[in-house]
C-alpha positions as CSV (number, residue, x, y, z in Angstrom):
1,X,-20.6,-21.7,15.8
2,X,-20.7,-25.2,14.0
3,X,-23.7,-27.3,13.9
4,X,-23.0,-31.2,13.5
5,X,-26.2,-33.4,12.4
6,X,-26.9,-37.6,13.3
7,X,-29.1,-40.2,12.2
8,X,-29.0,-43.8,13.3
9,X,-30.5,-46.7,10.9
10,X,-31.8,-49.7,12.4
11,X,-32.0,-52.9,10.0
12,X,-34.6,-55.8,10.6
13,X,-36.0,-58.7,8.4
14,X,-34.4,-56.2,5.1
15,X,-36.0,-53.6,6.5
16,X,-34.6,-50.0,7.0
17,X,-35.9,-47.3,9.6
18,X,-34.5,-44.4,10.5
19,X,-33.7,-42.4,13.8
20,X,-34.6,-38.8,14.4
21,X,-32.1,-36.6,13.5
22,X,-30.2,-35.5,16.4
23,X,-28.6,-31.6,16.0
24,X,-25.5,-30.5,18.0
25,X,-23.5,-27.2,18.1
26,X,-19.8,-26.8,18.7
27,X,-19.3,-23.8,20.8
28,X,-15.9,-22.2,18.9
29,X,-13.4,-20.6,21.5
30,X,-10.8,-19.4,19.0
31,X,-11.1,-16.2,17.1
32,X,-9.0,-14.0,15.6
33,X,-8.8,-10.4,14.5
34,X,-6.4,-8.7,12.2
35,X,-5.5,-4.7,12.3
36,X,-2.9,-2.9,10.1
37,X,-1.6,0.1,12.1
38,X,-1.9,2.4,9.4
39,X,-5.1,2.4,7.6
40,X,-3.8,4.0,4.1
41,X,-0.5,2.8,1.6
42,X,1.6,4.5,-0.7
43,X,4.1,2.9,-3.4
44,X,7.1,1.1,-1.2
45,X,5.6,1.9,1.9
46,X,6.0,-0.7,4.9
47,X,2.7,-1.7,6.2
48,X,2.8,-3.3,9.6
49,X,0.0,-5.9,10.3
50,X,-0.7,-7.3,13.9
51,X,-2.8,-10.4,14.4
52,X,-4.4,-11.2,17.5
53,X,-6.1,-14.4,18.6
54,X,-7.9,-15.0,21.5
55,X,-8.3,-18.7,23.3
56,X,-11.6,-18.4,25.4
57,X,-12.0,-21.9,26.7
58,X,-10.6,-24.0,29.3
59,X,-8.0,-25.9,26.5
60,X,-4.9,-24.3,25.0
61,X,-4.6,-24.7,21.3
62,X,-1.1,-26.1,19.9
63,X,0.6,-26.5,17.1
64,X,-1.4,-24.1,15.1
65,X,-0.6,-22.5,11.9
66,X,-1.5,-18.9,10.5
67,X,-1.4,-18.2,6.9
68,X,-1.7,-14.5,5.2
69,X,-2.0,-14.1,1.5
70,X,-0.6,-10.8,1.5
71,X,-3.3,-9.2,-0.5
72,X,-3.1,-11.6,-3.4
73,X,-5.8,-10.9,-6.7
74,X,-6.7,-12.5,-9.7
75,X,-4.8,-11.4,-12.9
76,X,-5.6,-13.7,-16.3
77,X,-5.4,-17.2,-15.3
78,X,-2.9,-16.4,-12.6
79,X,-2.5,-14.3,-9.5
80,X,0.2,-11.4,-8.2
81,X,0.4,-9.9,-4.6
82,X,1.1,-6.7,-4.0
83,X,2.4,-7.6,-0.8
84,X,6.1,-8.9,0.1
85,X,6.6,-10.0,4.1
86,X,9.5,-8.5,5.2
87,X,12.3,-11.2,6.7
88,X,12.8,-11.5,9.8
89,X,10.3,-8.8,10.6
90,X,7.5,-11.4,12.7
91,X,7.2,-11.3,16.5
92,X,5.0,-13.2,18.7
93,X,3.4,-12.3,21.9
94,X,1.7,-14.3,24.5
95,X,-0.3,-12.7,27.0
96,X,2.0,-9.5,26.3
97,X,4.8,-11.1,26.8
98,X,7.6,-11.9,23.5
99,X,8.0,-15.3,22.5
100,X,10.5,-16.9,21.0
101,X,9.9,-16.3,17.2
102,X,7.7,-18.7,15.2
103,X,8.5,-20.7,11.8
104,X,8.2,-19.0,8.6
105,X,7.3,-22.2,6.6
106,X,6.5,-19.6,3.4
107,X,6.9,-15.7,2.6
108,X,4.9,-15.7,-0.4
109,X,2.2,-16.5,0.8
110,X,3.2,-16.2,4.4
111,X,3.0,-19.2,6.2
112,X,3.9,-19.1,9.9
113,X,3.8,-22.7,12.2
114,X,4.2,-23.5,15.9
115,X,1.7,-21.0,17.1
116,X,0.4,-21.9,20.6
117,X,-2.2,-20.2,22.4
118,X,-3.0,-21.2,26.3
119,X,-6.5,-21.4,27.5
120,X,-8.2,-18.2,28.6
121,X,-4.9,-16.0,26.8
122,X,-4.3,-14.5,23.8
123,X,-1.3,-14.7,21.3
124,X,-0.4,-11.7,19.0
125,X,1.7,-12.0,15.8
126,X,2.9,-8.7,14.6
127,X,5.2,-8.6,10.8
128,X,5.9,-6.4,8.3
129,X,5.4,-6.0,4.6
130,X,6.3,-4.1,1.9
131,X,4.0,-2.6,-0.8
132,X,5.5,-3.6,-4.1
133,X,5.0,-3.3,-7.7
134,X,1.6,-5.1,-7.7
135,X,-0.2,-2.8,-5.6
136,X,-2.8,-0.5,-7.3
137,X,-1.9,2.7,-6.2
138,X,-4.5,4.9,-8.7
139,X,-7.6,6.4,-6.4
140,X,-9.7,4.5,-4.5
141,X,-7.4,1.9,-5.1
142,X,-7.8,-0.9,-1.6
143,X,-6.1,-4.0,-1.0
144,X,-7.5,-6.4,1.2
145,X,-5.4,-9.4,2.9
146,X,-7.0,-12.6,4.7
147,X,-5.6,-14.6,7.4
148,X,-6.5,-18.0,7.8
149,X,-5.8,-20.4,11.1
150,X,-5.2,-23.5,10.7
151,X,-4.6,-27.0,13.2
152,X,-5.8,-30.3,14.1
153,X,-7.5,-28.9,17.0
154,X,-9.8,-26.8,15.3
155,X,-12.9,-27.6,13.5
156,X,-13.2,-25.0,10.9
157,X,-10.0,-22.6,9.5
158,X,-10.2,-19.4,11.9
159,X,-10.4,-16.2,9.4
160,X,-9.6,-12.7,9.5
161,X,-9.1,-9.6,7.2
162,X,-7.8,-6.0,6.9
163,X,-8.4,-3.4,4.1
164,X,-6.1,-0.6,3.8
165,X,-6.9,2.0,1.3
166,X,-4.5,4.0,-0.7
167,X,-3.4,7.7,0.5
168,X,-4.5,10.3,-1.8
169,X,-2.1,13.1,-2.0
170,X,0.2,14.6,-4.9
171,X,3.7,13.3,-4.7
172,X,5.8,16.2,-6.1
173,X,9.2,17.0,-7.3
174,X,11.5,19.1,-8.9
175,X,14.1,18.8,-12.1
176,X,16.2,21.5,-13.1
177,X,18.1,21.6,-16.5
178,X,19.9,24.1,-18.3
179,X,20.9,24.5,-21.9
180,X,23.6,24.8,-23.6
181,X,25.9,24.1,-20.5
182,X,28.7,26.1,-21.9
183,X,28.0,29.9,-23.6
184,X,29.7,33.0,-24.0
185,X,30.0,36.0,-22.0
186,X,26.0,37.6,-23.2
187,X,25.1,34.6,-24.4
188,X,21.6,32.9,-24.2
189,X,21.1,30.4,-21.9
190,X,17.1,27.9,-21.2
191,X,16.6,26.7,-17.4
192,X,13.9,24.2,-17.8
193,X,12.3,23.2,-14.8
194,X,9.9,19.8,-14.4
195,X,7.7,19.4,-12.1
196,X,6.5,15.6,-11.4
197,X,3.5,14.2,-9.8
198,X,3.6,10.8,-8.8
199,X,0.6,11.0,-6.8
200,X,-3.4,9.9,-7.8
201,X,-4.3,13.4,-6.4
202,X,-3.7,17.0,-8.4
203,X,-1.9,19.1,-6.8
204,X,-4.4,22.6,-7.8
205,X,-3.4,26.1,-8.5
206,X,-5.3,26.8,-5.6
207,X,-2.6,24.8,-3.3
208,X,-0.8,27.9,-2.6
209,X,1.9,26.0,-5.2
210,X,5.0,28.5,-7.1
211,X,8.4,27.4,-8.1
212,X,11.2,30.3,-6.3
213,X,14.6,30.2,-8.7
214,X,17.8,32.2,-7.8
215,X,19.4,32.3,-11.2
216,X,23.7,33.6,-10.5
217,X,24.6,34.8,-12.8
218,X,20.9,37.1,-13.1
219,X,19.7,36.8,-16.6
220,X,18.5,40.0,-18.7
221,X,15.2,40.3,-20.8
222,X,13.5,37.0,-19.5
223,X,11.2,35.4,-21.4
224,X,8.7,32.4,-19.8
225,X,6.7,29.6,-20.5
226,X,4.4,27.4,-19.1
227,X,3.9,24.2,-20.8
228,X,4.6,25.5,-23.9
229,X,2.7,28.5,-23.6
230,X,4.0,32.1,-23.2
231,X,3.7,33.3,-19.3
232,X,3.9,36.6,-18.3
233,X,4.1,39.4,-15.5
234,X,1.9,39.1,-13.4
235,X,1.6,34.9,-13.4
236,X,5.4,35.7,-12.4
237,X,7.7,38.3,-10.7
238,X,11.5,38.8,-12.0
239,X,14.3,41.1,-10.3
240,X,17.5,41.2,-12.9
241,X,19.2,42.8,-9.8
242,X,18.7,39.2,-7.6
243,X,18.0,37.1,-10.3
244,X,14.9,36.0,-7.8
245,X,12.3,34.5,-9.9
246,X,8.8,33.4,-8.7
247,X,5.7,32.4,-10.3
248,X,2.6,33.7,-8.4
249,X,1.0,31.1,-6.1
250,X,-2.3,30.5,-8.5
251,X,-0.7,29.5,-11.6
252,X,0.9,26.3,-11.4
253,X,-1.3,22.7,-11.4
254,X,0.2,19.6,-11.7
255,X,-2.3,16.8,-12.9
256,X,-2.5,13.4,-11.1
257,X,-0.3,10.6,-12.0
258,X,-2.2,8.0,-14.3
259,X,-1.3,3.9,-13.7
260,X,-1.5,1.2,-16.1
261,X,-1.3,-2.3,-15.4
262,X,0.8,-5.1,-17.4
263,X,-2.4,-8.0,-18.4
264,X,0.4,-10.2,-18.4
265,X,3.0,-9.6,-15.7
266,X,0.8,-7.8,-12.8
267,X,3.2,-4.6,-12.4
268,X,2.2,-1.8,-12.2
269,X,3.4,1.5,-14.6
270,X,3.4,5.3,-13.3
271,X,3.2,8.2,-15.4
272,X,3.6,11.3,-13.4
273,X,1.6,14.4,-14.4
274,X,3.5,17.1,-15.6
275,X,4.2,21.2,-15.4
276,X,7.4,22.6,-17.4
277,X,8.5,25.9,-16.8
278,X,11.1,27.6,-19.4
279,X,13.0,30.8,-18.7
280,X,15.2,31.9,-21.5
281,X,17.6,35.1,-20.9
282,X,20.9,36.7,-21.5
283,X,24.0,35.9,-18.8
C-alpha cells in the first residue's frame, strides 16, 4: 500500500502560509507470486518457474511487462547469471485458459511485454531455464531470482522471488582401463578402475557402495589396490574360476566434488572426488 502526501501554500502581501498536510493511500490490487516447481538444482538441470499475478480490482491492467533476472550476482565489477531462459519455452494463461504467447523483448535478462491481466482474474506465465555454468553448485549453494512488473498503470514495480537450493547427493560414475592392451598368452595385464564424484555430497563406505568386475579371460594370483594402497581379502572377494571380483560393501568412499570459481569469467570449475581401484593378474 502507497501513501501519497499534499501541502497547499497560499501567498499574500510576500507572505507564505502553509496548508495542513493532507495523507492518502493507494489501495494496490496487483500482486504477484513466483514458484519454481522443483525446489532444489543440479548442474544442467531445467528449472521450470511459473508466475502468477492476480488483478483484484474492478480495472484490468494492460500492457504490462514482467522482467526476471534469472538469478543474476555480483562478480568484480560485473555480473554473471547462472540462469539461461530456454527459447520458446514461455506460456501464458488467463484465468486457466492459454493465451496466445507474449513478447520476449530480452532472454538475458528475460524481458517479457504485452501482459494483460482482466479485473477480478489472474494471469500465469510459466518458462523454462536452464542451469548453466554460473550456478554455484558446492553445498548449501542457493540461487535466488526476482521478478519485477512493470506498466504505466501501476504505481510502484510489482516484485516477486524464488530461491531454489542445490540437491545434495553424490553424482557417481565408473571408468574402466586396462594396460597394456595387447599381451601374451600368461602375460600380465592392470584393470584400473575410476570412480568419479561429481556431486557436493560423499558418497560413505557406509552407503552399501562395491565395485562387481567380471574379468574373461579370469586372471591368476590377483593382486589389489585402493588408491594406491595394497587391499586385501577380506576388503575384497576373488573367484579365478568366474573371474567375479567384488570389493566388500564397507570399503569404498568417494569424497565430494570440490568447485572453484573463475574471479574473472564467473564459471564455474568441478573436480570430482576420486577412488582408483587396481587389479593386476596373469591372463
Amino acid at each position: 500500500m502507497a501513501s501519497f502526501f499534499n501541502q497547499a501554500t497560499l501567498s499574500y502581501n510576500g507572505n507564505l502560509i502553509n496548508s495542513n498536510v493532507t495523507t492518502g493511500e493507494i489501495v494496490e490490487t496487483l500482486s504477484a507470486t513466483k514458484t519454481a516447481v522443483t525446489s532444489t538444482y543440479g548442474a544442467g538441470d531445467t528449472v521450470t518457474y511459473v508466475v502468477n499475478i492476480v488483478n483484484s480490482g474492478a480495472i484490468p491492467f494492460t500492457g504490462l511487462t514482467l522482467t526476471d533476472d534469472l538469478g543474476a550476482y555480483p562478480l568484480g565489477a560485473g555480473t554473471v547469471t547462472p540462469l539461461t531462459y530456454k527459447t520458446d519455452s514461455i506460456r501464458y494463461f488467463v484465468n486457466g485458459i492459454l493465451q496466445a504467447a507474449p513478447t520476449v523483448a530480452d532472454e538475458s535478462p528475460l524481458r517479457v511485454t504485452g501482459i494483460n491481466v482482466p479485473a477480478d482474474s489472474n494471469a500465469a506465465i510459466v518458462y523454462e531455464t536452464t542451469v548453466n555454468n554460473f550456478a554455484p553448485l558446492a553445498a548449501d549453494s542457493e540461487i535466488t531470482n526476482t521478478v519485477t512488473i512493470t506498466g504505466n498503470s501501476l504505481t510502484a514495480p510489482v516484485t516477486a522471488e524464488e530461491t531454489i537450493s542445490v540437491e545434495e547427493t553424490p553424482n557417481l560414475s565408473v571408468f574402466k582401463t586396462l594396460t597394456p592392451t595387447s599381451v601374451t598368452e600368461n602375460g600380465t595385464v592392470t584393470y584400473t578402475i575410476t570412480i568419479q564424484n561429481t556431486g557436493n555430497t560423499a558418497a560413505a563406505a557406509s552407503s552399501n557402495l562395491y565395485i562387481t568386475d567380471t574379468f574373461n579371460p579370469a586372471l591368476s594370483n590377483i593382486s589389489v589396490t585402493l588408491n594406491g594402497a595394497p587391499l586385501s581379502v577380506p576388503s575384497y572377494t576373488y573367484n579365478e574360476a568366474t573371474g567375479v571380483f567384488t570389493t566388500a560393501a564397507n570399503v569404498l568412499s568417494i569424497p565430494a566434488a570440490t568447485y572453484t570459481q573463475n574471479p574473472t569469467t564467473g564459471v564455474w570449475t568441478v573436480t570430482p572426488g576420486t577412488a582408483v581401484i587396481t587389479v593386476t593378474g596373469t591372463i
